[in-house]
C-alpha positions in Angstrom: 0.0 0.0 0.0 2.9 2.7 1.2 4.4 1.6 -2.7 1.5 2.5 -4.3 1.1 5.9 -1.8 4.3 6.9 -3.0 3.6 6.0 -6.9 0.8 9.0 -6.7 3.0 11.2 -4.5 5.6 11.2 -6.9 3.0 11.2 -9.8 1.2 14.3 -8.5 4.1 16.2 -7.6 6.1 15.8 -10.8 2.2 16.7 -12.7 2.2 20.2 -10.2 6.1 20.7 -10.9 5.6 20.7 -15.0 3.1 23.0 -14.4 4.3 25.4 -12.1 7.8 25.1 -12.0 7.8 24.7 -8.2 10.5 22.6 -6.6 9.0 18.7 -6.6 11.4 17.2 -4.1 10.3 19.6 -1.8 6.5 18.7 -2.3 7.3 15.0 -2.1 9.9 14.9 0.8 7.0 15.6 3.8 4.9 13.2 2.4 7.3 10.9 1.2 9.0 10.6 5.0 5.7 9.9 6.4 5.4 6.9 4.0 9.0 5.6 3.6 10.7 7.4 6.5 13.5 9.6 5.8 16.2 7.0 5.9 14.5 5.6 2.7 12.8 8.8 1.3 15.8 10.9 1.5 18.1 8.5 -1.0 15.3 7.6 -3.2 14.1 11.5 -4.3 17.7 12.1 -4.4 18.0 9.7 -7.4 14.6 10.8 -8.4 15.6 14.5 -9.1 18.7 13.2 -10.5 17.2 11.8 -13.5 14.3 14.3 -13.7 17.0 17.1 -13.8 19.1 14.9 -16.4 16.2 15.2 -19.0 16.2 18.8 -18.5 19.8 19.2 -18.9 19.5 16.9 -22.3 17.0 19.0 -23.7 18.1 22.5 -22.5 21.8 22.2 -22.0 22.4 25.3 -24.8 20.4 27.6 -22.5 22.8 27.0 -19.2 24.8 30.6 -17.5 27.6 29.2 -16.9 29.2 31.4 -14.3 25.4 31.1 -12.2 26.1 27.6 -12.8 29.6 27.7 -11.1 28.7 29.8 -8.6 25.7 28.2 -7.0 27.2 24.7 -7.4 30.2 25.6 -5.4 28.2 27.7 -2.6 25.7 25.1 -2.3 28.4 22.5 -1.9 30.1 24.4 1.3 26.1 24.3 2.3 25.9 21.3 2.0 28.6 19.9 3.7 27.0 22.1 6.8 24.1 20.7 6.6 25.6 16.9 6.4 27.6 17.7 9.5 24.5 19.0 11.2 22.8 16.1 10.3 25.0 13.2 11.6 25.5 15.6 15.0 21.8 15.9 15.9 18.2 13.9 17.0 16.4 13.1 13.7 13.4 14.4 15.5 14.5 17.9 16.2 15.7 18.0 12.5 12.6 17.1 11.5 10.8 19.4 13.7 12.9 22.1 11.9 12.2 21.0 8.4 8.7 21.0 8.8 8.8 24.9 10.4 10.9 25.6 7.1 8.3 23.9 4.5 5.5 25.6 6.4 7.3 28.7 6.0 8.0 28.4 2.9 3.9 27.5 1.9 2.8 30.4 4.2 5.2 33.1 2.1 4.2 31.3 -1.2 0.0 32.1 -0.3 0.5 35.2 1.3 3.5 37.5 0.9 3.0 38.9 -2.7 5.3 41.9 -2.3 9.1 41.3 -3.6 11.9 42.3 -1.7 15.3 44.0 -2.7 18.1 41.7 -1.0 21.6 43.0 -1.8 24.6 40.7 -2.6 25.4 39.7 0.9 22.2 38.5 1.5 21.7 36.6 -1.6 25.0 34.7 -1.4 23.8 33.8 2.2 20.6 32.5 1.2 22.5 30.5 -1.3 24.4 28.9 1.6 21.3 28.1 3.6 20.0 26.4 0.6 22.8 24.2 0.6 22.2 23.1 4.2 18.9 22.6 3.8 19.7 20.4 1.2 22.9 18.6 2.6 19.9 17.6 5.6 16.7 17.1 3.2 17.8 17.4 -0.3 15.0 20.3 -0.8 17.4 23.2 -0.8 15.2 24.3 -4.1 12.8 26.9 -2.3 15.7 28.8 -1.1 17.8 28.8 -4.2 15.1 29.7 -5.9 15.2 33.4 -4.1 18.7 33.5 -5.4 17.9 32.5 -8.8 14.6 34.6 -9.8 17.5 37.7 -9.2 20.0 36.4 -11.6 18.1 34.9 -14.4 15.5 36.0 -15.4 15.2 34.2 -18.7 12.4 31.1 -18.2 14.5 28.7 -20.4 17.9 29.5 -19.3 16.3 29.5 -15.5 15.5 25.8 -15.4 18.3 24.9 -17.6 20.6 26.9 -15.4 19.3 25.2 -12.1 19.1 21.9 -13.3 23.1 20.8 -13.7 23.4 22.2 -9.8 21.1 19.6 -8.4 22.5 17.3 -10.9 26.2 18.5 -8.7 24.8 18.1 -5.6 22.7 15.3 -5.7 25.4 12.8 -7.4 27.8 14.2 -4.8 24.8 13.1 -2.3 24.9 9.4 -4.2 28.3 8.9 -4.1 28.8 9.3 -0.2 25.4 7.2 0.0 26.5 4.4 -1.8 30.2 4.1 0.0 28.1 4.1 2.7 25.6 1.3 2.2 22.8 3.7 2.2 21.6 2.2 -1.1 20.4 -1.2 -0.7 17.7 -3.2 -2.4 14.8 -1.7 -0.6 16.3 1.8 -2.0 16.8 0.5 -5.5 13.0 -1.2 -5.4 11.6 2.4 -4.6 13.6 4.1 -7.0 11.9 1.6 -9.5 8.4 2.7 -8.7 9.4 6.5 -8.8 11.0 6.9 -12.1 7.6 5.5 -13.8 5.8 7.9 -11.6 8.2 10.8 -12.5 8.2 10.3 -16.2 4.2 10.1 -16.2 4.0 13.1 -14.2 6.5 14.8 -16.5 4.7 14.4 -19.7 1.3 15.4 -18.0 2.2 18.6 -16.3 3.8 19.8 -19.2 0.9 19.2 -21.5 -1.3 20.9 -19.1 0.8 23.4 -18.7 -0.3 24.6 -21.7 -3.6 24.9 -20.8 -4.5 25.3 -17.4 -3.7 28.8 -14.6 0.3 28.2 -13.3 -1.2 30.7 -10.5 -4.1 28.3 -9.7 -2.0 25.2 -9.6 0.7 27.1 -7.7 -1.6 28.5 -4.8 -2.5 24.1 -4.7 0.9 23.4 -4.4 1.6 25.8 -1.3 -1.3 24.6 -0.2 -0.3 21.0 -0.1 3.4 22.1 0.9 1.6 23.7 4.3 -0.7 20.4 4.8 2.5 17.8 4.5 4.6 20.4 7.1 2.1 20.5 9.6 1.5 16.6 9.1 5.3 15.9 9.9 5.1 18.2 13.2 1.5 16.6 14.3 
C-alpha cells in the first residue's frame, strides 16, 4: 500500500512541478518521510531528481549561464557539507521538527507574501548557503535557491536549464557518499523503481497541461499542499 502511496506522490508532484515550476522534491519529501521514513525517502528523491534534472539538462543544456552555474554549485556544496555535519550531530526528530517549520514557512510566504523584496549581494549569497544546508539535511534546498535564482536569471528557459546541472552537482555528490556508505540497498533501488515510472508520467502530463491550465491556480494548490505535509510531519 505505502508503494502505491508513494507512486501518486511522486505522480502528482512531478504533474504540479511541470506545471508550475515549483521545486517537486520539496513537495514529495514531507509526504514521502511519512510513507517511507527519511532514511528511505531521502536516497530515493535524491535519485529521483537526478534523472528528472538529467532530461532537462539533455534538452536545454544550450540555454545554461555558466558562471550562475559555477557559482551556486560551489556555494551550495560548502552548504551542504554544513548541513551533512549537522545532520550526523543531531536527533532526527528535532531535524525534522525544523524541516517541517521551514516547508510551512516556505507554503505560508508562497500564499501570502506577494510583495518582492530587494536583497543586496550579501544577502543573496547567504541564502544561497542556507540552501545548501537545507539540502545537505533534506535534499530540498530548491525553495531557497530559488530566491537566489529569480534575481539572476530571469530568462524562463535559461532558468531551469541553469538550475538543473546544480542539483544534478549536488545530488550525485549526495549518491556517491550514500552508496560508500551502504545507504543504497535493495529496498532503496525497489523504490527508485516505482518513482521513475511515476516521475516520467508526471512529467509528460504537467507539461501538456501546462499549456492549458492557470500556473497561479495550480501554484496556490501546491503551497497549499506544501503547508498540509509540514504540519502533518510536526502533528
Amino acid at each position: 500500500m505505502n508503494y502505491i502511496l508513494f507512486f501518486l506522490v511522486v505522480l502528482i508532484t512531478n504533474i504540479i512541478q511541470g506545471i508550475t515550476g515549483f521545486a517537486g522534491t520539496v513537495l514529495a519529501m514531507p509526504f514521502s518521510i511519512l510513507l517511507l521514513g527519511i532514511d528511505v525517502a531521502k536516497p530515493v528523491l535524491n535519485i529521483v531528481t537526478i534523472v528528472a534534472c538529467g532530461i532537462i539538462v539533455i534538452k536545454s543544456y544550450k540555454h545554461i549561464v555558466w558562471n550562475e552555474f559555477f557559482k551556486m554549485s560551489i556555494i551550495m556544496l560548502i552548504g551542504v557539507f554544513i548541513g551533512e555535519y549537522l545532520y550526523s550531530i543531531f536527533s532526527v526528530d528535532i531535524l525534522l521538527t525544523i524541516y517541517a517549520v521551514f516547508v510551512i514557512i516556505i507554503a505560508l510566504k508562497g500564499l501570502f507574501v506577494t510583495k518582492e523584496f530587494n536583497l543586496c549581494e550579501a544577502a543573496l549569497i547567504t541564502i544561497v548557503l542556507a540552501a545548501g544546508i537545507i539540502h545537505g539535511m533534506f535534499i530540498s534546498g530548491g525553495p531557497l535557491l530559488i530566491i537566489y535564482a529569480v534575481k539572476k536569471i530571469k530568462n524562463k528557459e535559461q532558468f531551469r536549464a541553469t538550475l538543473s546541472p546544480v542539483w544534478i552537482v549536488l545530488n550525485v555528490y549526495i549518491l556517491i557518499k550514500q552508496i560508500i556508505g551502504g545507504v543504497i540497498n535493495a529496498t532503496i533501488m525497489e523504490t527508485v523503481v516505482v518513482a521513475i515510472p511515476a516521475l516520467l508520467i508526471g512529467v509528460i502530463i504537467g507539461n501538456r497541461l501546462a499549456e492549458k491550465m492557470s500556473q497561479k491556480a495550480f501554484l496556490k494548490l501546491s503551497y497549499i499542499l506544501l503547508l498540509i505535509s509540514g504540519v502533518s510531519l510536526i502533528i
